[in-house]
N, C-alpha and C positions, 0 to 999 in steps of 0.2 A: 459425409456427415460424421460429427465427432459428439459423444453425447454422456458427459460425465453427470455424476452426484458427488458435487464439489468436498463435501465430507468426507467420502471413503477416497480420495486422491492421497497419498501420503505427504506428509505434514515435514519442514524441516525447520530445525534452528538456521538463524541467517547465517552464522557462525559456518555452517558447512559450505556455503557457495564464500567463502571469503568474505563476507562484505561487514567493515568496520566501521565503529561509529553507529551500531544500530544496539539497542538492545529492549529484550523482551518480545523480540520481532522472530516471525515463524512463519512461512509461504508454502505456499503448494501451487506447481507448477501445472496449469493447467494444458497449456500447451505453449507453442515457443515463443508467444506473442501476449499469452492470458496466465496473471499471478491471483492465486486470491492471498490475501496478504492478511494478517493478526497480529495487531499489536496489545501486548496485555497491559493493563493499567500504569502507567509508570513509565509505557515502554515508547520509544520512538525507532522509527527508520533511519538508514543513515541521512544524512543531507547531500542529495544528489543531481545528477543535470544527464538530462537523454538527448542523444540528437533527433530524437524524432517526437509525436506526440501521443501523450500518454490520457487517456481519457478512462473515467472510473464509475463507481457508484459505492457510494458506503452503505453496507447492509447492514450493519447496528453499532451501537457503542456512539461516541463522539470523542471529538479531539482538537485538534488545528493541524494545520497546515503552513510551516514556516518557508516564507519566500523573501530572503533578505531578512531587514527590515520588517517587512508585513507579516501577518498573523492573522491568519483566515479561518473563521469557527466554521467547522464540517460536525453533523448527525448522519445520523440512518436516513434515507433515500435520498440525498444529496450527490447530484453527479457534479463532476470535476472533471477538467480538461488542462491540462497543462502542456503548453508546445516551449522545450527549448528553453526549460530556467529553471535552476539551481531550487532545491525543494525540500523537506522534509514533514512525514506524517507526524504527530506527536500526540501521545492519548494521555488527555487530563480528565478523562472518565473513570467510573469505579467497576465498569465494566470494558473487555476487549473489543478494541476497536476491528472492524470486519469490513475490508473492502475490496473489492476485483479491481484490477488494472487491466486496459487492453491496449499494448502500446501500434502503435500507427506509425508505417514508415514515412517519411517524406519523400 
């Protein structure tokens, strides 16, 4: 059993694990499979694609979710599942967007 208080986990700029194309984005690694992720106002994730599937919940703020083309409105307790396509968080809120991802192998 593994049993954090997702707040005192230390907190990173996306910038440290390499990842481009995001900004205003900050993650905290919960374990090898669980991010909680924080986008501040302005800020988005990179736009990106997993081979496996990524299922979530947003714990406050709101934003979208760009998939191509599409443009999907996300809030606070909104779950999301995404298997296998090209993606990105974007927060058009005036507050930080707060969500856990838990990705799933296939």
């Amino acid at each position: 059993m593994k049993h954090l208080h997702c707040k005192d986990v230390e907190s990173y700029d996306s910038s440290a694990f390499g990842l481009e194309g995001a900004n205003k984005y900050r993650l905290r690694l919960l374990s090898d499979a669980s991010i909680w992720n924080e986008v501040e106002p302005g800020g988005y994730t990179p736009d990106h694609k997993h081979d496996d599937i990524e299922r979530g919940v947003i714990i406050s703020g709101k934003g979208i979710i760009k998939q191509g083309n599409n443009r999907i409105e996300i809030q606070a307790n909104d779950f999301i599942e995404i298997v296998n396509e090209d993606h990105q968080f974007i927060n058009n809120g005036n507050e930080p967007l707060v969500f856990v991802c838990f990705r799933i192998q296939r």
